[in-house]
VEXLUM-876452 format. One record per residue (C-alpha): residue in three letters; x, y, z. Coordinates in steps of 0.02 Angstrom, whole numbers, plus 50000, padded with zeros to 5 digits. Example, Ala and Ser with C-alpha at 12.3 -4.5 7.8 and 13.67 -1.06 7.14 Angstrom:
% residues 2
ALA506154977550390 SER506844994750357 
This chain:
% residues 736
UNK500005000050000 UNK500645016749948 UNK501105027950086 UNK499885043350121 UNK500375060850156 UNK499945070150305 UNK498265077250351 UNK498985095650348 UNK498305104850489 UNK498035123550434 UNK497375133250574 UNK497055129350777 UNK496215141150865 UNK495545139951055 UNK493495147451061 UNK493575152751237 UNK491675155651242 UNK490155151251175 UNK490305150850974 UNK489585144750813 UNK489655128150849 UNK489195126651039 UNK488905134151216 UNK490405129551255 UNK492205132151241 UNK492825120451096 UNK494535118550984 UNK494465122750794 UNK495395114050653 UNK495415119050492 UNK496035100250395 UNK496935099350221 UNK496415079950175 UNK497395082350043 UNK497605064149956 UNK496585057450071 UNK495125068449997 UNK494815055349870 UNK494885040849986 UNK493715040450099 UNK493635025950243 UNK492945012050137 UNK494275015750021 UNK495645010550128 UNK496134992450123 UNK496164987250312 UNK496055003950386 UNK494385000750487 UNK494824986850567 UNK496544992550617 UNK495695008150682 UNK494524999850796 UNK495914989650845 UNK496945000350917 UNK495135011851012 UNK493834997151023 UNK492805008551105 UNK492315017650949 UNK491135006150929 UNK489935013651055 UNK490005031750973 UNK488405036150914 UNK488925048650776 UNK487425055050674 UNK486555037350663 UNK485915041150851 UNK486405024650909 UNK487755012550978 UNK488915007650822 UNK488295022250723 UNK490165029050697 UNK490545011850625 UNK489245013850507 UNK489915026550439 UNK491565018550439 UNK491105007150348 UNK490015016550216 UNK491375028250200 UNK491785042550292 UNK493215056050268 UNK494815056350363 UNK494155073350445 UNK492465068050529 UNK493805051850581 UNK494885063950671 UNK493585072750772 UNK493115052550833 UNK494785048450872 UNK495205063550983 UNK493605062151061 UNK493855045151122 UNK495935049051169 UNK495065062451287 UNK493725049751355 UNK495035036151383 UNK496235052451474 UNK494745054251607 UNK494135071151508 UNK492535063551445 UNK491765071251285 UNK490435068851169 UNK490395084151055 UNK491255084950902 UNK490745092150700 UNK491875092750560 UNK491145101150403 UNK491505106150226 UNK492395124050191 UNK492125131750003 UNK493995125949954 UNK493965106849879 UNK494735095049997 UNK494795106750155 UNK493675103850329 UNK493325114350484 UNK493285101650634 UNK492885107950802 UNK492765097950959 UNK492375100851138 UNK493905107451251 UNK493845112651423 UNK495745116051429 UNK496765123251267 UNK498235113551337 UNK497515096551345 UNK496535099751213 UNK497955102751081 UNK498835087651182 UNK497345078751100 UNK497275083450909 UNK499095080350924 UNK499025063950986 UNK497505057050871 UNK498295064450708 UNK499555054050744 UNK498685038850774 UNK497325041550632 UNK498965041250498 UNK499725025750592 UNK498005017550566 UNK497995023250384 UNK499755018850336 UNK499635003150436 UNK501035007950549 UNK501285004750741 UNK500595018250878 UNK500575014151065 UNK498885019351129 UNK499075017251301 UNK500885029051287 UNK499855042951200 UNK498525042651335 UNK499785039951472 UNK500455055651399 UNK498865066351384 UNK498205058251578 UNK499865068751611 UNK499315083151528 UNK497485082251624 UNK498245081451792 UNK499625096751749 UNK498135107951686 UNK496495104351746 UNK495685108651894 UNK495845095752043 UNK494205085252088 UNK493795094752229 UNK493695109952139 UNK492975104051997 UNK491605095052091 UNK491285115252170 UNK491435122551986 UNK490065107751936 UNK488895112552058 UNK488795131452018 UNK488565127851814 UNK486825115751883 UNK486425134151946 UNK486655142651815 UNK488285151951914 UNK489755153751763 UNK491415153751810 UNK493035159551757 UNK494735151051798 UNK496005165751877 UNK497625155851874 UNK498305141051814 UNK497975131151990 UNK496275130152074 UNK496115148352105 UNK494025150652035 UNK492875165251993 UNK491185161052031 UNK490025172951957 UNK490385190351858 UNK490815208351904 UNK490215214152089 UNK489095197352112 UNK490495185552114 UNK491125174852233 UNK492975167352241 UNK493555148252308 UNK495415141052294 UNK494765121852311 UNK493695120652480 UNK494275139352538 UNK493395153752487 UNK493485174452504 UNK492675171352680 UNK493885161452741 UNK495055173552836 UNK496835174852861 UNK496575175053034 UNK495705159153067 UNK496715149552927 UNK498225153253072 UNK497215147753205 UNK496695132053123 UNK498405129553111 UNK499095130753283 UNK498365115353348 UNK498695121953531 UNK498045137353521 UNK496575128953418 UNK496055117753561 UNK496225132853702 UNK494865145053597 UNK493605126353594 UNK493865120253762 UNK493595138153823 UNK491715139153744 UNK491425120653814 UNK491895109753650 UNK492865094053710 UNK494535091153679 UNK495905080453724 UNK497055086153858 UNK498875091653808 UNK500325101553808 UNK501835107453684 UNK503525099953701 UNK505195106253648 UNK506165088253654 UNK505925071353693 UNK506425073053871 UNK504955083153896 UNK503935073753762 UNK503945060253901 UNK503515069454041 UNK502125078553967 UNK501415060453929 UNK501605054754119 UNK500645069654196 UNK499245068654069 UNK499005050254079 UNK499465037053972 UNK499175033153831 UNK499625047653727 UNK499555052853568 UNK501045062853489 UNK500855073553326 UNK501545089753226 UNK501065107353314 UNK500305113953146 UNK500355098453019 UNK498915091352921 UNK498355076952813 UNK498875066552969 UNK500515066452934 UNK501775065453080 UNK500415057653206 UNK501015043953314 UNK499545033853421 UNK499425025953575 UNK500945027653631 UNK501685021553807 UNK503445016353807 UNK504505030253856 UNK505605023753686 UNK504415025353554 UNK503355042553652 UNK505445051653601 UNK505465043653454 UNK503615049353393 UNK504295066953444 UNK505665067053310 UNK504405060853203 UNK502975072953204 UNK504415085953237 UNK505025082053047 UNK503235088952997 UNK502815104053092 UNK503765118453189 UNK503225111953362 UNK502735095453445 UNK501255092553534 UNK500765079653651 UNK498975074253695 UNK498045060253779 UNK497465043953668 UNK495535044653645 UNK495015027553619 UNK493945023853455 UNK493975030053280 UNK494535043953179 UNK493005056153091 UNK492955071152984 UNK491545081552969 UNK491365094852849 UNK490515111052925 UNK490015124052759 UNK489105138952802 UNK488765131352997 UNK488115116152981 UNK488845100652936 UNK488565094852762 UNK489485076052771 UNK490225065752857 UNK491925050652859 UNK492255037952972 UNK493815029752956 UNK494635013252965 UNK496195004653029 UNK497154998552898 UNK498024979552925 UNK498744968452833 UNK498894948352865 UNK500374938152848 UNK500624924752722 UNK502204915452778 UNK503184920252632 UNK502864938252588 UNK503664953552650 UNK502674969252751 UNK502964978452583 UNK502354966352475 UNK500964960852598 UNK500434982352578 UNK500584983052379 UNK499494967052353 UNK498194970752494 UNK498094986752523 UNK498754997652365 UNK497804988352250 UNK496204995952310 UNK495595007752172 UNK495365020852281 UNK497185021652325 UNK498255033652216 UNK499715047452201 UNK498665062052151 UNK497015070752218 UNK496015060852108 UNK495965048152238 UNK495355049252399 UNK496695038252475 UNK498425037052457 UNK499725025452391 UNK500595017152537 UNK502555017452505 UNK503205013552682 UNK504785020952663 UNK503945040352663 UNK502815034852808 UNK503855037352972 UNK502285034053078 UNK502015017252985 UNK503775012853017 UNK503815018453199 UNK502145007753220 UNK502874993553133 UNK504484994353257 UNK503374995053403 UNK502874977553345 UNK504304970553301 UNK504434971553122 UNK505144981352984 UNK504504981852792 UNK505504966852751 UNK505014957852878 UNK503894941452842 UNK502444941252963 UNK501724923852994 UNK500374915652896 UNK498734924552986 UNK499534935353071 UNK498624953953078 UNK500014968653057 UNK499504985553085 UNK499954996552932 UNK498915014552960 UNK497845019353113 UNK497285036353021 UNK496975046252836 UNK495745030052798 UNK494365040152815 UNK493235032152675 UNK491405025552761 UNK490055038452753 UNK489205041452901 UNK488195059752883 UNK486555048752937 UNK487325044053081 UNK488055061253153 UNK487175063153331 UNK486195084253349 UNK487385087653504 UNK489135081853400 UNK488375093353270 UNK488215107853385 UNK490175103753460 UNK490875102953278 UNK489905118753197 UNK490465126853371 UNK492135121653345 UNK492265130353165 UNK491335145853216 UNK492545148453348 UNK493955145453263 UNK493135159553117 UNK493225148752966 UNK491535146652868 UNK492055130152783 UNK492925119952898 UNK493535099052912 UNK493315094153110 UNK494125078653146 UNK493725070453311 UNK493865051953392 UNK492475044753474 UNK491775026453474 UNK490045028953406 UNK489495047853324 UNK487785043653369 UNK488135048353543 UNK488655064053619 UNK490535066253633 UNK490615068553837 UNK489795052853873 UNK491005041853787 UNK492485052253821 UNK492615057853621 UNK493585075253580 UNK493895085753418 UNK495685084453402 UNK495795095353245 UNK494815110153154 UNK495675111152977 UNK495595125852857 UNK495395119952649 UNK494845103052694 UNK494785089852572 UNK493165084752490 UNK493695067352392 UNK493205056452556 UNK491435063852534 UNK491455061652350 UNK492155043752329 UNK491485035752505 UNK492105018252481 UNK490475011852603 UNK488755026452582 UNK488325038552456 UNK489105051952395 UNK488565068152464 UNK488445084752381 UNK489585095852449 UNK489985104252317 UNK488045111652305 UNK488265115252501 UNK489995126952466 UNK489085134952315 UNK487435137552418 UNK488475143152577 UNK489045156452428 UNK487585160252325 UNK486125159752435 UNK484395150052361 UNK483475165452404 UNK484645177452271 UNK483745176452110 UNK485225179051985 UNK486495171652097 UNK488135178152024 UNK487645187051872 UNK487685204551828 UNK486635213951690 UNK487855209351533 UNK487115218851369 UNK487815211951207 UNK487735221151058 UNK488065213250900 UNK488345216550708 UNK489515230850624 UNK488455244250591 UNK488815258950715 UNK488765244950855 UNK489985254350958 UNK488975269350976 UNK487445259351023 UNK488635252851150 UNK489295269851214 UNK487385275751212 UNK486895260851300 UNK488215261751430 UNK487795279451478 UNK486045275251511 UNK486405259251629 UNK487435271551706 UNK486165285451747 UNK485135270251808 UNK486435270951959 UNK487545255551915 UNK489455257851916 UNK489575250451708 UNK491085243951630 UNK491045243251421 UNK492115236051306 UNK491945241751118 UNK493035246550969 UNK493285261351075 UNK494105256851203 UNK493905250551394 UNK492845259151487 UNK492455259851678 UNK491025272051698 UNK491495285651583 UNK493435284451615 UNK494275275251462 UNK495605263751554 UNK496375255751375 UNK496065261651224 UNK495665243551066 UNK495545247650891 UNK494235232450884 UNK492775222650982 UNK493725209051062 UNK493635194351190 UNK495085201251304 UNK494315217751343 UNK492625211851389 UNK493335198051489 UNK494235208151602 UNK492625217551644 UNK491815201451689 UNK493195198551823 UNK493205215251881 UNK492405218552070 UNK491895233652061 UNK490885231451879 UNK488885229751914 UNK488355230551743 UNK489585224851575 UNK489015232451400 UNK490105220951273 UNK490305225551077 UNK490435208651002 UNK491155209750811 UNK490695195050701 UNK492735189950697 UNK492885192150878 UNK491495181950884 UNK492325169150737 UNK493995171350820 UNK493675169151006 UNK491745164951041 UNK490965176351162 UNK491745182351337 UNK490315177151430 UNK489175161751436 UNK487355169151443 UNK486855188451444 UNK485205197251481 UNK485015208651339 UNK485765202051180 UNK485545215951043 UNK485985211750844 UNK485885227850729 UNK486275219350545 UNK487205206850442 UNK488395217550354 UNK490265217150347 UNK490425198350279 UNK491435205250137 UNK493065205850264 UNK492755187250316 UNK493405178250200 UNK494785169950309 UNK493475163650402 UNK492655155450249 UNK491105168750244 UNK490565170350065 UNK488995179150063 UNK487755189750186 UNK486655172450220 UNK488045166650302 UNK488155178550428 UNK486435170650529 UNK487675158450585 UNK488895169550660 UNK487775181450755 UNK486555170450803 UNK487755164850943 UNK487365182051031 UNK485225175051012 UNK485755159651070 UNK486465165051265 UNK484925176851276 UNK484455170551457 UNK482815163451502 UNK482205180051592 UNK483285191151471 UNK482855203951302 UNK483415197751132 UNK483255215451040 UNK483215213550859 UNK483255225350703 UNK481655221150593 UNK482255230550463 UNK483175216850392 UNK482115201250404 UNK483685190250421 UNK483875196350598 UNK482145198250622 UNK482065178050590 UNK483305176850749 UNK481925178850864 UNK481295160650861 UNK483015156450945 UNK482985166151121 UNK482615158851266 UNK482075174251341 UNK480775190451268 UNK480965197251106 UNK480765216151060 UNK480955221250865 UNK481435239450823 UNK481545247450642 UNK481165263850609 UNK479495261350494 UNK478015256350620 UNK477055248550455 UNK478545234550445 UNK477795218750427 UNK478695209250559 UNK478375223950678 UNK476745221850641 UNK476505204750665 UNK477435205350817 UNK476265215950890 UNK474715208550848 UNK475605193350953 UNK475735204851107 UNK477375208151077 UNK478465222451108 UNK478895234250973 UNK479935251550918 UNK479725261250796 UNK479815279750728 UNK478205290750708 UNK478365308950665 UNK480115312150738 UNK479955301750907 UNK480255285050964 UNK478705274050996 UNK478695258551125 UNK477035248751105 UNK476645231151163 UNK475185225051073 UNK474115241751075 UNK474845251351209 UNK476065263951166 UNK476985277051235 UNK477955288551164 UNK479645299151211 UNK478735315551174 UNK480135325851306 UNK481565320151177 UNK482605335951131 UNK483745325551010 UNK482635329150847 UNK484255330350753 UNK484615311950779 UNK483055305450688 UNK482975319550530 UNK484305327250421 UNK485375319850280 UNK485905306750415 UNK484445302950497 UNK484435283350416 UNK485985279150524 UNK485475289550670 UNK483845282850683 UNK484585264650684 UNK485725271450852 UNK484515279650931 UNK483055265350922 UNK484315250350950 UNK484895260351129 UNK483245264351165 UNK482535248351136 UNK483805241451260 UNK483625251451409 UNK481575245951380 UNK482185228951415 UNK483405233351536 UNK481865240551642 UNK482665257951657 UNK481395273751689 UNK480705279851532 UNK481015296751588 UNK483015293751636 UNK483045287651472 UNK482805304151395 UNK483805313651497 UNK485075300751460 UNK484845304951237 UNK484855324051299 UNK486505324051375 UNK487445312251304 UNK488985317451258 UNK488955315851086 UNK490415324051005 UNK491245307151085 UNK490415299350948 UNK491005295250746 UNK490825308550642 UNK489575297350523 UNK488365296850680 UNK488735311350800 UNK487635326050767 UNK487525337350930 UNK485655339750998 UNK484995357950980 UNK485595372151144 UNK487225359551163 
């Protein structure tokens, strides 16, 4: 078989937003087949079944056929090495634990060249991808060796360097089921929940309410247990040492046995249990002293270990945890005995993913110490039967949230509020947490800050519990309707789009928000320009979106900025598209004619929310026919009140604008009222009046559906400042 040249891959580019194709963010290829144009999949001797091969699990992709084994229909009826590709990385990113199911690849106007798009939640991983399955689709053409499990080795890699950790995923989950969006601030697990001045910020399971202050108290775990035991909560008693000397003498005045552990560690690490020989009590101490700045020594509670997550004061879930052992064989080693019983539970692993960890004995001084104290070392061969203690805490993995007794609620949620952190892990010991800590001698022995979620997640006995809701509840109250969003305005097309934009800016503003607005003007906070763009683009507008102090955003979205980079937000509440023009200078994006342009700025129609304003220019029917896809209202403006989608918009009870004798009507169905007290005549007569007319109704027509006062939005057209405007559109109102 004759060797095939290289799919040629012409253009990647990341949509950051929502875009032609999708909602969501998704990465675009633009394909040269070239050869391979003219030999499609049934056309290559072998290739299918070497294909399927190599990903067997192609063969539950539904494709288009809208059932199990419809990609292999296609296979084999022939299918082009393009709509192949999209499969192939698909899968690669299912079998990396990024599971995906969108993909389309489609035809461009130039012979032999495709634009194939598939869904991406991280540019990294996602070029990681396309990399990885081009390769692999031309091995599977040219019948030449790939290693599958290598390439997705190398893109689980990828996943784990880039994505967001579990935990914080699990939070970032639970505010897109509310309809919260999100924006990722660095390149860790630092999150923006929400836009402008309703967000809300988390770095995994802390959040901007977490203070500084108790973070350091959580972390002193003496001064931790002084604040509880002063407002009643029970804790063990204890004292800190500075050596081993006094390690031991700490343990005989508070009663043996003790426990010995880090001053300010966590995750367990450093904790020595049950301790009662003066030998191993010292030798704990240079343990836990390896982990911490300080040692502390405290009396044994007898019974097991619990975490309980508090969010918001109350507790949310709930871990109990479990001793972990080992028994001897007669002819394997402590290691070995760990790797075959213990590590090969799935829920063991070296990253986050996993709620427990890999045991390697050698990093665990406690496990060593506890092995010592009974004889044995991790080469040692316990007896057949024999039961060898490996781990007496960090196995937290049996929900118990049911179980959690009202008073060891109040103790824990106590325990956090004192301490000052609003999202807080409380470990304690006690024998049964469906009893009330004092009579069975329990104690909270820690109050962590950023607690882990995964053992809540990933229970190995119970359900999972949604904690993730709790944190983004805790956040975003129920009761808040709009939880995290600001009034976003997007204003779409190319047709004096940034003065509608400047026009509609000032008006929010007179409504008495503080408005940020990015257009081909520049960046705007209020009226102060803080960076001056030649073009609409994603970067500007995105910025707003994170800034604090911004309680309205009014975006200029450009059909290339929209081609380029999607949209910079995920849903808005007043999407506004003026015309169609400008597809002449969009050829590199493969626009050929006007028709095409429905596509493009139909993705502003498409995020109208539910209780949002699509506002749409009737003149031109094309973006009159828009209206069928908003979720939310629709209001058409043109200037003619006879148009005939105007009027049968308004026979439907819709709402309507329109010119009549110099001054802007708003009617829905047969009421009307009309901005008689407008002094800006000029704007809607004179040798301009076409262009000014479009302005002036597309701004007015948005503050309608933005609610604002009728008669604010007058004043607002009287003083303007409209010298700031073009030349083509500016005309200064009479007695300026």
């Amino acid at each position: 078989m004759t060797k095939k040249a290289d799919i040629q891959l012409q253009r990647i580019r990341y949509l950051r937003g929502p875009n032609i194709w999708t909602y969501r963010s998704v990465l675009e290829v633009w394909l040269d087949l070239g050869e391979l144009e003219d030999h499609p999949s049934n056309l290559l001797p072998g290739f299918n079944e070497r294909l399927l091969k190599m990903l067997p699990a192609l063969m539950e992709h539904h494709c288009g056929v809208g059932e199990r084994g419809g990609f292999l229909q296609r296979l084999e009826a022939g299918t082009w090495a393009g709509h192949i590709l999209e499969h192939v990385v698909i899968e690669l990113l299912n079998l990396a634990r990024m599971p995906t199911g969108f993909g389309q690849t489609r035809s461009t106007s130039k012979h032999g060249v495709y634009r194939m798009v598939f869904r991406a939640r991280e540019e990294t991983v996602a070029r990681a991808a396309l990399a990885e399955g081009h390769r692999l689709l031309m091995a599977a053409i040219n019948d030449e060796p790939f290693d599958v499990e290598a390439a997705v080795a190398r893109l689980c890699e990828k996943v784990d360097a880039c994505y967001l950790g579990p935990s914080t995923a699990h939070i970032v989950g639970a505010a897109t089921d509310r309809g919260i969006p999100h924006i990722r601030l660095n390149a860790g697990n630092l999150v923006q929940l929400g836009y402008g001045a309703s967000q809300r910020r988390i770095w995994t399971a802390e959040t901007e309410m977490t203070s500084a202050i108790a973070e350091g108290i959580a972390g002193d775990k003496d001064l931790t247990k002084q604040l509880l035991s002063t407002v009643g909560v029970p804790v063990p008693e204890g004292r800190v040492v500075t050596s081993p000397a006094e390690a031991w003498d700490a343990a005989e005045d508070i009663g043996l046995p003790v426990v010995v552990k880090p001053l300010d560690g966590n995750h367990g690490r450093g904790v020595t249990m049950d301790l009662s020989d003066r030998a191993d009590i010292e030798a704990a101490f240079k343990v836990a002293l390896e982990q911490g700045s300080g040692v502390l020594v405290e009396r044994f509670i007898r019974g097991q270990e619990h975490r309980l997550l508090v969010v918001g004061g109350r507790v949310v879930a709930a871990a109990r945890g479990d001793i972990a052992y080992v028994t001897g064989d007669g002819s394997s080693t402590v290691e070995q005995l760990v790797d075959s019983q213990l590590n090969t539970d799935p829920r063991r692993g070296e990253n986050e993913d996993y709620p427990l960890n890999h045991l390697i004995l050698s990093r665990e001084a406690t496990v060593l110490l506890d092995l010592q104290r009974q004889g044995l070392s991790p080469e040692a061969v316990p007896a057949a039967g024999r039961q060898v203690l490996i781990q007496r805490n960090g196995n937290l993995s049996v929900d118990c949230t049911d179980q959690v007794h009202p008073d060891v609620e109040h103790a824990v949620v106590l325990a956090a509020r004192v301490v000052g952190l609003d999202i807080a892990g409380v470990d304690l010991v006690c024998e049964d947490i469906g009893k009330p800590l004092q009579v069975q001698r329990g104690a909270v022995v820690e109050v962590n800050a950023g607690p882990g979620l995964l053992m809540h997640l990933k229970p190995a006995v119970g359900a999972p519990r949604p904690v993730g809701r709790a944190i983004v509840d805790h956040l975003f109250p129920e009761t808040e309707a709009g939880a995290g969003r600001i009034p976003v305005i997007g204003v779409a097309g190319s047709r004096d789009t940034g003065t509608v934009a400047r026009l509609v800016a000032w008006l929010v503003h007179l409504s008495g928000r503080k408005v940020g607005l990015a257009c081909q003007d520049g960046l705007f906070l209020d009226r102060r320009r803080v960076e001056q763009t030649n073009s609409a683009s994603f970067d500007p507008a995105h910025r707003l979106l994170i800034n604090r102090q911004v309680q309205a955003a009014v975006i200029e979205n450009g059909a290339e900025s929209i081609l380029r980079d999607g949209l910079a937000y995920d849903r808005c509440h007043i999407g506004v598209v003026t015309d169609f023009d400008g597809w002449e200078r969009l050829g590199h994006y493969d626009i050929q004619e006007a028709d095409q342009m429905a596509k493009v700025l139909r993705t502003q129609v498409d995020v109208v929310l539910p209780d949002g304003v699509a506002v749409l220019n009737a003149a031109d029917p094309r973006v009159a026919d828009l209206a069928s896809l908003s979720d939310g209202g629709v209001i058409l403006y043109a200037a003619e009140g006879e148009n005939e989608r105007l009027v049968a918009h308004r026979a439907a009870e819709g709402r309507v604008a329109f010119i009549r004798r110099g001054q802007v009507v708003l009617a829905t169905g047969h009421s009307e009222v009309t901005l008689h007290s407008l002094r800006a005549a000029p704007l809607v007569t004179g040798d301009a009046g076409g262009a000014r007319q479009q302005v002036l109704l597309a701004a007015v027509t948005t503050a309608w559906a933005m609610g604002i006062s009728l008669d604010l939005v007058a004043a607002g057209i009287e003083t303007f400042d409209w010298d700031l405007l073009p030349s083509t559109v500016a005309t200064a109102p009479a007695g300026h």
